[in-house]
DSSP file (Angstrom, degrees, kcal/mol; ACC not computed):
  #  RESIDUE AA STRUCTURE BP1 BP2  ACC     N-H-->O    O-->H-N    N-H-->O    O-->H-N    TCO  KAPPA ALPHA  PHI   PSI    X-CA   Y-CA   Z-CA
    1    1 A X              0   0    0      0, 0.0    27,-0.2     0, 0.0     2,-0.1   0.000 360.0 360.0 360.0 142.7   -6.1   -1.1  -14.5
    2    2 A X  E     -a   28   0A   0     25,-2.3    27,-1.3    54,-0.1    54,-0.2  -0.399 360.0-158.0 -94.0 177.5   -3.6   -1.2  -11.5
    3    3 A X  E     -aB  29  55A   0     52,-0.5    52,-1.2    25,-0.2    27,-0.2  -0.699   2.8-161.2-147.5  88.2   -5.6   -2.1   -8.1
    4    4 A X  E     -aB  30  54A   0     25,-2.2    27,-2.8    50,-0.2     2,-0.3  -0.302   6.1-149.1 -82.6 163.9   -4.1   -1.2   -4.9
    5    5 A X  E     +a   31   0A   0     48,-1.6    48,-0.5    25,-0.2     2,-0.2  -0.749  22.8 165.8-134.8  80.8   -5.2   -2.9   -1.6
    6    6 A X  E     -a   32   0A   0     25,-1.8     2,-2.4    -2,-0.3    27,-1.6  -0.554  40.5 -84.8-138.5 171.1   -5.2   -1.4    1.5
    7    7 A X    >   +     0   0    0     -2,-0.2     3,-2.2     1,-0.2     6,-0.3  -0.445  30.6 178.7 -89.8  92.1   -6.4   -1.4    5.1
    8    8 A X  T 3  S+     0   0    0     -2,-2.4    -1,-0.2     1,-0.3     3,-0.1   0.202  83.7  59.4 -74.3  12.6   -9.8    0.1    5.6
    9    9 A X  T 3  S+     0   0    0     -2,-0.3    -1,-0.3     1,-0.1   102,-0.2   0.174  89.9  99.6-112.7  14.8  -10.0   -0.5    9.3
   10   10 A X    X   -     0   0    0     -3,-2.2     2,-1.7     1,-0.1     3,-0.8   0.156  57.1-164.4 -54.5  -6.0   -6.6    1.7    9.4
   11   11 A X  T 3> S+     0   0    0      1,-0.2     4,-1.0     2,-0.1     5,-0.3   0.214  94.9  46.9 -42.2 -24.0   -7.2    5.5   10.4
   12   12 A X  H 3> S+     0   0    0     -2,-1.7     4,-1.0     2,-0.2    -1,-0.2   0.890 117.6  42.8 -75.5 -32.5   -3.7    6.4    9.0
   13   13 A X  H <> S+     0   0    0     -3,-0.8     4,-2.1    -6,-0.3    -1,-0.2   0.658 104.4  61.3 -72.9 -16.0   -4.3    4.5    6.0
   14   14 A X  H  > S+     0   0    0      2,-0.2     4,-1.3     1,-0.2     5,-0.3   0.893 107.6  46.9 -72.4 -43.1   -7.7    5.9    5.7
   15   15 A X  H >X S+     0   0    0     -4,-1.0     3,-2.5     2,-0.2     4,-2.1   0.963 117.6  43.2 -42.8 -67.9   -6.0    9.6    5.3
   16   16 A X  H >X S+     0   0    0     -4,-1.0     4,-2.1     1,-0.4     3,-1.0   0.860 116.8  40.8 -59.1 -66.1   -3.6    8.6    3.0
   17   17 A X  H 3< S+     0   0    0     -4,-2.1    -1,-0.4     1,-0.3     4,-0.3   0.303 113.3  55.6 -45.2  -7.2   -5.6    6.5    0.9
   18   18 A X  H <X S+     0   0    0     -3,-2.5     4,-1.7    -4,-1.3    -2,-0.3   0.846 110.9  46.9 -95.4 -43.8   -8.7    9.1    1.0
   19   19 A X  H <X S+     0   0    0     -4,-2.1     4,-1.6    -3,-1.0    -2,-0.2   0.773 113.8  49.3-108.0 -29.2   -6.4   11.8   -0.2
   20   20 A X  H  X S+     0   0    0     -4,-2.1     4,-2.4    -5,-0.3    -1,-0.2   0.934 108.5  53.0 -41.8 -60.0   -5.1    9.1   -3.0
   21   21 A X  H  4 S+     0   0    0     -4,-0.3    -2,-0.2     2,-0.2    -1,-0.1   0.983 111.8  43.4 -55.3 -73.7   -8.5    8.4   -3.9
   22   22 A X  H  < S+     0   0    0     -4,-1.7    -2,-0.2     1,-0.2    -1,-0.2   0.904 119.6  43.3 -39.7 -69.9   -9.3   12.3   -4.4
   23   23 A X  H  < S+     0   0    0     -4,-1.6    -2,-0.2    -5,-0.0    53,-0.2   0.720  96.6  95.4 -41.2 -61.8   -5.8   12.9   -6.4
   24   24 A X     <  -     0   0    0     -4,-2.4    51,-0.2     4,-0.1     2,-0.1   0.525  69.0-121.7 -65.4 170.2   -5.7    9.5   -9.0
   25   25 A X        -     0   0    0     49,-1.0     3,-0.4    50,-0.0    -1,-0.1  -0.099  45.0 -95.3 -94.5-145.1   -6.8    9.0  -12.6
   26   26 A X  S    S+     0   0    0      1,-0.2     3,-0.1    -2,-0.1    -2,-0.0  -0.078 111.5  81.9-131.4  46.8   -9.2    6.4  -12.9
   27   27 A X  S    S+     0   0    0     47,-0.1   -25,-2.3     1,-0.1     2,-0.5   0.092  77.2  87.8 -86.0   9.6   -6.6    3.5  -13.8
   28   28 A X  E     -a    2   0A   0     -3,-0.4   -25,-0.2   -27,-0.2     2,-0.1  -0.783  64.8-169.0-110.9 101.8   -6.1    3.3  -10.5
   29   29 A X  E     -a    3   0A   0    -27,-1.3   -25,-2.2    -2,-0.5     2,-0.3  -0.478  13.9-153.7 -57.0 127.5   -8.8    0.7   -8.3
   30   30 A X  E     -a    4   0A   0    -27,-0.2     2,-0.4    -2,-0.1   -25,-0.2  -0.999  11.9-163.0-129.6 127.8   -8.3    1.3   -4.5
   31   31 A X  E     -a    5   0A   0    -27,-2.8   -25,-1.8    -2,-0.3     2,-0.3  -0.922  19.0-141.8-112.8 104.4   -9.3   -2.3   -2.5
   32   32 A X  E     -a    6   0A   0     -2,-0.4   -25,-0.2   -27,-0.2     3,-0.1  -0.794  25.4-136.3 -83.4 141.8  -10.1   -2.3    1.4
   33   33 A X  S >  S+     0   0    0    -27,-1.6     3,-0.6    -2,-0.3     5,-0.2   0.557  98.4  57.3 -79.9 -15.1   -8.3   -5.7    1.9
   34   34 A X  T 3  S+     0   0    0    -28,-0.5    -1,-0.2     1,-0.3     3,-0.1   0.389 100.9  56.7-113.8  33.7  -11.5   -6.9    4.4
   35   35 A X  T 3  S+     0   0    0     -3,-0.1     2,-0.6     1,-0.0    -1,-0.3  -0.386 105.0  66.7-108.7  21.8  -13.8   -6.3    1.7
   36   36 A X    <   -     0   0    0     -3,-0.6     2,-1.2    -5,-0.1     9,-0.1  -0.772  60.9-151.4-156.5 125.9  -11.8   -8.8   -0.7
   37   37 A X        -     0   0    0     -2,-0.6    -3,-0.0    -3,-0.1     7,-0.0  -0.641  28.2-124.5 -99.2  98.9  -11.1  -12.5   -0.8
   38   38 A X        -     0   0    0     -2,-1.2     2,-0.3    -5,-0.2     3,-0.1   0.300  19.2-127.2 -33.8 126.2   -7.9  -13.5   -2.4
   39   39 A X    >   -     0   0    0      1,-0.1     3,-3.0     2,-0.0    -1,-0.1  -0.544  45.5 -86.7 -81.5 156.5   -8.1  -16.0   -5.3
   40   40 A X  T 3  S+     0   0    0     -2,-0.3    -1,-0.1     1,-0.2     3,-0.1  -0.158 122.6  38.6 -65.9 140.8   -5.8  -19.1   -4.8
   41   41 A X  T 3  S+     0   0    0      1,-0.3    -1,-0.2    -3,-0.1     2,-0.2   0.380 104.6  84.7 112.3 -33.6   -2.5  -18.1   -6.1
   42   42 A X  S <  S-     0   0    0     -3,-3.0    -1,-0.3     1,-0.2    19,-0.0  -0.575  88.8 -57.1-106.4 168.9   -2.6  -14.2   -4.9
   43   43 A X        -     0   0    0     -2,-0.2    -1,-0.2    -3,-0.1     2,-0.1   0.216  49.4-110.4  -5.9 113.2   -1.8  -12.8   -2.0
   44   44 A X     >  -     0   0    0      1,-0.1     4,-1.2    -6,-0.0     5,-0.1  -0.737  24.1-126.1 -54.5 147.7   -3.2  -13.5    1.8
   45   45 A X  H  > S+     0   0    0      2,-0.2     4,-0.5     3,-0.2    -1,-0.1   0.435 113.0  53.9  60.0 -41.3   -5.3  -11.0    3.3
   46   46 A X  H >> S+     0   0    0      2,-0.2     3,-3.0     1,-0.2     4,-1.7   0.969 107.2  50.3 -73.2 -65.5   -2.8  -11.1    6.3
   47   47 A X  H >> S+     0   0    0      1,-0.3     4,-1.6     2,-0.3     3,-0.5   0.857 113.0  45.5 -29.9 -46.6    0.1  -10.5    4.0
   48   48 A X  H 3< S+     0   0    0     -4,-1.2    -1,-0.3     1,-0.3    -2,-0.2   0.804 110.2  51.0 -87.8   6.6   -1.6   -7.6    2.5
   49   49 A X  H << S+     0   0    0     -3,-3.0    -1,-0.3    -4,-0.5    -2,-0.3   0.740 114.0  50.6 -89.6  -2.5   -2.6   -6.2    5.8
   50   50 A X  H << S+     0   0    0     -4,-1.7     2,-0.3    -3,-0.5    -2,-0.2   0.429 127.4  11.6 -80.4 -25.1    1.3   -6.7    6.7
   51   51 A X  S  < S-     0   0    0     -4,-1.6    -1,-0.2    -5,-0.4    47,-0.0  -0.844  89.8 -96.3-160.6 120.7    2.4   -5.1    3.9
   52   52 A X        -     0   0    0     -2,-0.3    12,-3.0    -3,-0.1     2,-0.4  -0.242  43.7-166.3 -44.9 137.6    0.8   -2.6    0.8
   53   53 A X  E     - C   0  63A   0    -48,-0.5   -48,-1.6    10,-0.2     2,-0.3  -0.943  12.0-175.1-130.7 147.8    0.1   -4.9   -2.3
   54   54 A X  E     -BC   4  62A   0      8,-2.7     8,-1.2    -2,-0.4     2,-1.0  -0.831  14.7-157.1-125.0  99.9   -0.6   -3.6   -5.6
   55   55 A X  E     -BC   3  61A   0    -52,-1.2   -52,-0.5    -2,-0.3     6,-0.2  -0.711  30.5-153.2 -76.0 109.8   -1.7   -6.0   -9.0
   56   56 A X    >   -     0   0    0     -2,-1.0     3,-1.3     4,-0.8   -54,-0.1  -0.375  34.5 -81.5 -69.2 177.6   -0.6   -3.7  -11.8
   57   57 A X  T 3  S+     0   0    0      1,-0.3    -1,-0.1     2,-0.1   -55,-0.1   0.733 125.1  56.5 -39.3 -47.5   -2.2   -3.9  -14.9
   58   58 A X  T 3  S-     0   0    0      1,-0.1    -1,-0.3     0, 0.0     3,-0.1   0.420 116.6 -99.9 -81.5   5.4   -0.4   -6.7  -16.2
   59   59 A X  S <  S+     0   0    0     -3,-1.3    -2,-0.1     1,-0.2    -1,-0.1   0.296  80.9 132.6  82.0   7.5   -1.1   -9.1  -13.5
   60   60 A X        -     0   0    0     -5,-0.0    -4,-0.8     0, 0.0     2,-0.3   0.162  50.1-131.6 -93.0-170.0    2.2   -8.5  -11.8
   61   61 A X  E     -C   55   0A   0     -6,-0.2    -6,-0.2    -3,-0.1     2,-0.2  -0.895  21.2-179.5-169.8 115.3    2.3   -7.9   -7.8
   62   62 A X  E     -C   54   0A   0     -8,-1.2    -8,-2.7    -2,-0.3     2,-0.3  -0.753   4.0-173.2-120.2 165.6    4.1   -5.3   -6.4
   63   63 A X  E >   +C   53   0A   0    -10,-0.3     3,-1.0    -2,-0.2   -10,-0.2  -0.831  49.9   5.1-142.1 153.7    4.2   -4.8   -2.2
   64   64 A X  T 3> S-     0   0    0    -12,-3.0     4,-2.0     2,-0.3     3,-0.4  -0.249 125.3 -17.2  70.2-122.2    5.8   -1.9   -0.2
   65   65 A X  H 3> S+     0   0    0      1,-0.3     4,-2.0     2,-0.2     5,-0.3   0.713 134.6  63.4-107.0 -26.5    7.3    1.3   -1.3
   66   66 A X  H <> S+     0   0    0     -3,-1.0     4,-0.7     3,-0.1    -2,-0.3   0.824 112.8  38.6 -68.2 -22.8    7.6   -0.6   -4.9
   67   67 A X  H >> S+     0   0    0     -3,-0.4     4,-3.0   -15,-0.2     3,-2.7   0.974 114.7  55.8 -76.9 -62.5    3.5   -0.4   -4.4
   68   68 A X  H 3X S+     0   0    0     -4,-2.0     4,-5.1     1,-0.3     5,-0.5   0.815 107.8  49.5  -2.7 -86.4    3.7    3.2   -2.9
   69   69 A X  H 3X S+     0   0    0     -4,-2.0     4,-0.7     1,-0.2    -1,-0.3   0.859 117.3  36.6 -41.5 -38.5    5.5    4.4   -5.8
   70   70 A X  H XX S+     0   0    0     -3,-2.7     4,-1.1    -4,-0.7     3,-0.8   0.945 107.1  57.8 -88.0 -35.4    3.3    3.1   -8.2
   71   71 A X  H 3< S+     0   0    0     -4,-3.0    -1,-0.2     1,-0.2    -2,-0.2   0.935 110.3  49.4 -49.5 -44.8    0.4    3.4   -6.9
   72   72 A X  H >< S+     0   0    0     -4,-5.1     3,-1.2    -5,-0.4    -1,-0.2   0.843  95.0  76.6 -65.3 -13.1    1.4    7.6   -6.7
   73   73 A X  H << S+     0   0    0     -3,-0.8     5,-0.3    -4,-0.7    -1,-0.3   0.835  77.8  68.7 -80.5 -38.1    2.4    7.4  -10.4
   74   74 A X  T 3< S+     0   0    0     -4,-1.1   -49,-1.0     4,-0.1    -1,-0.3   0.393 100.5  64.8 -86.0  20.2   -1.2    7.5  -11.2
   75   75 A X  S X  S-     0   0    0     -3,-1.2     3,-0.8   -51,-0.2     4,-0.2  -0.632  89.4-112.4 -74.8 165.7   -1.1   11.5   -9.7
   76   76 A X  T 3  S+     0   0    0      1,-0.2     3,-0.3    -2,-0.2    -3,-0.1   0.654 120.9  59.1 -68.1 -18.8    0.3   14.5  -10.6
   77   77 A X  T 3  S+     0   0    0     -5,-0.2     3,-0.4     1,-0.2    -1,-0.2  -0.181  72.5 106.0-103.1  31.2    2.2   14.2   -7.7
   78   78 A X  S X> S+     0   0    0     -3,-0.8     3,-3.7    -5,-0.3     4,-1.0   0.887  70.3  70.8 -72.2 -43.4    3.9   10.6   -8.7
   79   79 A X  T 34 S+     0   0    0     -3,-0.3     4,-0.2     1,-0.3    -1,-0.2   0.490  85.7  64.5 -48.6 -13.5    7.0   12.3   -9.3
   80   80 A X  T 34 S+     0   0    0     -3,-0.4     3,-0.4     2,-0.1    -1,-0.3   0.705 103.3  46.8 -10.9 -63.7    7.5   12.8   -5.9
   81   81 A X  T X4 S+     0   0    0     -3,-3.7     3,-1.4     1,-0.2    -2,-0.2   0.772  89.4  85.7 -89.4 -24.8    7.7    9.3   -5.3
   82   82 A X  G >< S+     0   0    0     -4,-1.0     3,-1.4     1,-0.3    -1,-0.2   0.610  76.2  59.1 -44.7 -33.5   10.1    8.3   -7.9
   83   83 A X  G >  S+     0   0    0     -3,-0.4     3,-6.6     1,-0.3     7,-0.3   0.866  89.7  90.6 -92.2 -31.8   13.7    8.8   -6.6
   84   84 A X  G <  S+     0   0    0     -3,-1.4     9,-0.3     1,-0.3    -1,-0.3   0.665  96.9  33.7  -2.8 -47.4   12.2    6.3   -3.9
   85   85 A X  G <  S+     0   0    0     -3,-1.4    -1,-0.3     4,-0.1    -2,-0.2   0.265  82.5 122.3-115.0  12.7   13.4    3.9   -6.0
   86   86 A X  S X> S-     0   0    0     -3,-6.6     4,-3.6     1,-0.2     3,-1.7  -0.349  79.8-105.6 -67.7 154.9   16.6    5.5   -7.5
   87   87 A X  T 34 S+     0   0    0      1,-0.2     4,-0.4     2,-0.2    -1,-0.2   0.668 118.5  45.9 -73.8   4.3   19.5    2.8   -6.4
   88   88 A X  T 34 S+     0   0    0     -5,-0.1    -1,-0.2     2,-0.1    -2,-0.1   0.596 120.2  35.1 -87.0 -11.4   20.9    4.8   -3.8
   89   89 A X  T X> S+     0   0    0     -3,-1.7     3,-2.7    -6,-0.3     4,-0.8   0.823 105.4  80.5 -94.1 -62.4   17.6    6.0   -2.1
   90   90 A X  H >X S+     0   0    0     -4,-3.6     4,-2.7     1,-0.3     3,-0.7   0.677  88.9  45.2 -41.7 -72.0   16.0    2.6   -2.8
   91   91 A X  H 3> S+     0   0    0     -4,-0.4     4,-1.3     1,-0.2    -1,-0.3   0.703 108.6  53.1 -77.3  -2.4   17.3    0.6   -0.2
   92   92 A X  H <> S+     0   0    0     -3,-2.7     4,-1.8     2,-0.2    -1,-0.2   0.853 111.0  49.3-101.7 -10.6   16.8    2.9    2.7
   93   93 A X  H <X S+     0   0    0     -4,-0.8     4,-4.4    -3,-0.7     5,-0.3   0.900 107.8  55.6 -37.0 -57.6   13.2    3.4    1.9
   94   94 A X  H  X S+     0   0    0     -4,-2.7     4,-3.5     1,-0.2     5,-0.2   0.920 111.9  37.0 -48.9 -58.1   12.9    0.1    1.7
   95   95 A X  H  X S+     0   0    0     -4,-1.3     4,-3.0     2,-0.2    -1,-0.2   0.899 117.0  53.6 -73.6 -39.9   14.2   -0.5    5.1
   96   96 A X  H  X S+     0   0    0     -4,-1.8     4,-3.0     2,-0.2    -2,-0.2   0.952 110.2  51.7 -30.0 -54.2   12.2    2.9    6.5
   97   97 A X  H  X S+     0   0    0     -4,-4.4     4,-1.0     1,-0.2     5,-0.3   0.966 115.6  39.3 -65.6 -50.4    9.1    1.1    4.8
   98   98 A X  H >X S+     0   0    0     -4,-3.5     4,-2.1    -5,-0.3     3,-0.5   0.881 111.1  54.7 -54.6 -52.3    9.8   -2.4    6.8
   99   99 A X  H 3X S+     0   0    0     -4,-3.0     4,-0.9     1,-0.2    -1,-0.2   0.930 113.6  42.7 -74.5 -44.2   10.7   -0.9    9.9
  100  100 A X  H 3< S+     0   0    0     -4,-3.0    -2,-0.2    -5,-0.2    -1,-0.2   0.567 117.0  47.3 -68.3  -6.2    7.0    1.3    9.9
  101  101 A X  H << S+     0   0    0     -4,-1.0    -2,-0.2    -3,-0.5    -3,-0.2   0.646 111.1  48.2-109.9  -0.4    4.9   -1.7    8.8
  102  102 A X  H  < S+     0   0    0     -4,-2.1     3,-0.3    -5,-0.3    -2,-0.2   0.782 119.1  42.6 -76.0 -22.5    6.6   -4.0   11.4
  103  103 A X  S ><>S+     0   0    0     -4,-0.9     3,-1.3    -5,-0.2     6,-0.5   0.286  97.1  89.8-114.5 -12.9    5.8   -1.0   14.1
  104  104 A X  T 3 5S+     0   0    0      1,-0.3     6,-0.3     2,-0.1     3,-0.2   0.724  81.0  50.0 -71.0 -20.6    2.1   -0.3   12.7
  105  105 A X  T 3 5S+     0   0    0     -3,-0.3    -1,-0.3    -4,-0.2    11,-0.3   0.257  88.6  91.1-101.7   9.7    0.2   -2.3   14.5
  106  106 A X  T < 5S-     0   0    0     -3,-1.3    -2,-0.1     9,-0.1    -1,-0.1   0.395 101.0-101.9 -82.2 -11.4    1.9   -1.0   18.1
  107  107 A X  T   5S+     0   0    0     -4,-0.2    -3,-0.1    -3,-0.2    -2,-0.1   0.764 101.9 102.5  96.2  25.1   -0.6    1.7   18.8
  108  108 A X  S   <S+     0   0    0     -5,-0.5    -4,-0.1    -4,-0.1     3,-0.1   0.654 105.4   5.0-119.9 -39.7    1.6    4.5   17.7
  109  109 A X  S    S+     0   0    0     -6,-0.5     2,-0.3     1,-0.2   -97,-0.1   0.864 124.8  56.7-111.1 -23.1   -0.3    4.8   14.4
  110  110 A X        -     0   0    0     -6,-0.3    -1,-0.2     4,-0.1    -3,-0.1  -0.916  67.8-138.2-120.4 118.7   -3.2    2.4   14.5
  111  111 A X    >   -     0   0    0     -2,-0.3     3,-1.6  -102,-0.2    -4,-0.1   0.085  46.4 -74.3 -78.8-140.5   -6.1    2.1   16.9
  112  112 A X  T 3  S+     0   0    0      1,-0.3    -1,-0.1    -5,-0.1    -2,-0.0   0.917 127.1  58.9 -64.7 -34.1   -7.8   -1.0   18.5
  113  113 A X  T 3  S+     0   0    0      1,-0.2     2,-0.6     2,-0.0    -1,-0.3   0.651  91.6  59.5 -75.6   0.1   -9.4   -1.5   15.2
  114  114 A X  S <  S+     0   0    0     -3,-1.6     2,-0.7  -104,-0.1    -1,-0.2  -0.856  83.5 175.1-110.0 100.1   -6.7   -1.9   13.0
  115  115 A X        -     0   0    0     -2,-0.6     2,-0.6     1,-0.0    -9,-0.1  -0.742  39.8 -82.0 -93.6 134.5   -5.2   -4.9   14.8
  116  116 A X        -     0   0    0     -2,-0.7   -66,-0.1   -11,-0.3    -1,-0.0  -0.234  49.2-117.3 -23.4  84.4   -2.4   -7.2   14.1
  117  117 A X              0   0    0     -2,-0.6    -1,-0.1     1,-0.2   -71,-0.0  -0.233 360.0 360.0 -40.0 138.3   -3.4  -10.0   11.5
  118  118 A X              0   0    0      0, 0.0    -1,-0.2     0, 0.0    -2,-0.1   0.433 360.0 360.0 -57.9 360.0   -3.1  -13.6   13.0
């Protein structure tokens, strides 16, 4: 089972991730990140409030638009997400994705409660 991790004090994540939640099969675990304490070895808490984390099935650890995408694969609507990663697409998602989770915590998308990890 994949497990995606996401920021339940978000309202912008809360949408997305409610409408995820509705959509998925049930190999996909969805994780508010301040409901979970990282085991030594994984991810920080900060990190994943800084960036979407995914553990796939296989223990592997994907972040960002590589989580995005997989995490969507478990819809009907994953196909959607796929050319995300086609190599000409790839890296301006990628930089899209960076430039909105550096900017998330600014007020634009997030209110007082989703704050800035320390």
């Amino acid at each position: 089972m994949d497990t995606l991790y996401y920021d339940g004090n978000c309202p912008l994540c809360m949408r997305e991730f409610g409408a995820l939640a509705r959509l998925t099969d049930e190999r996909l675990k969805l994780v508010d990140v301040h409901t979970y304490e990282p085991a030594p070895g994984e991810p920080s808490r900060e990190s994943m409030l800084l960036r979407l984390h995914l553990r796939a099935a296989d223990g592997n650890w994907l972040d960002g638009v590589d989580a995005t995408v997989k995490a969507w694969s478990h819809t009907r609507w994953g196909f959607l997400f796929r050319p995300l990663r086609w190599p000409l697409l790839a890296p301006l998602a990628d930089r899209a994705y960076d430039y909105w989770a550096r900017r998330r915590f600014d007020g634009r998308y997030c209110d007082s409660a989703c704050a800035r990890p320390e």
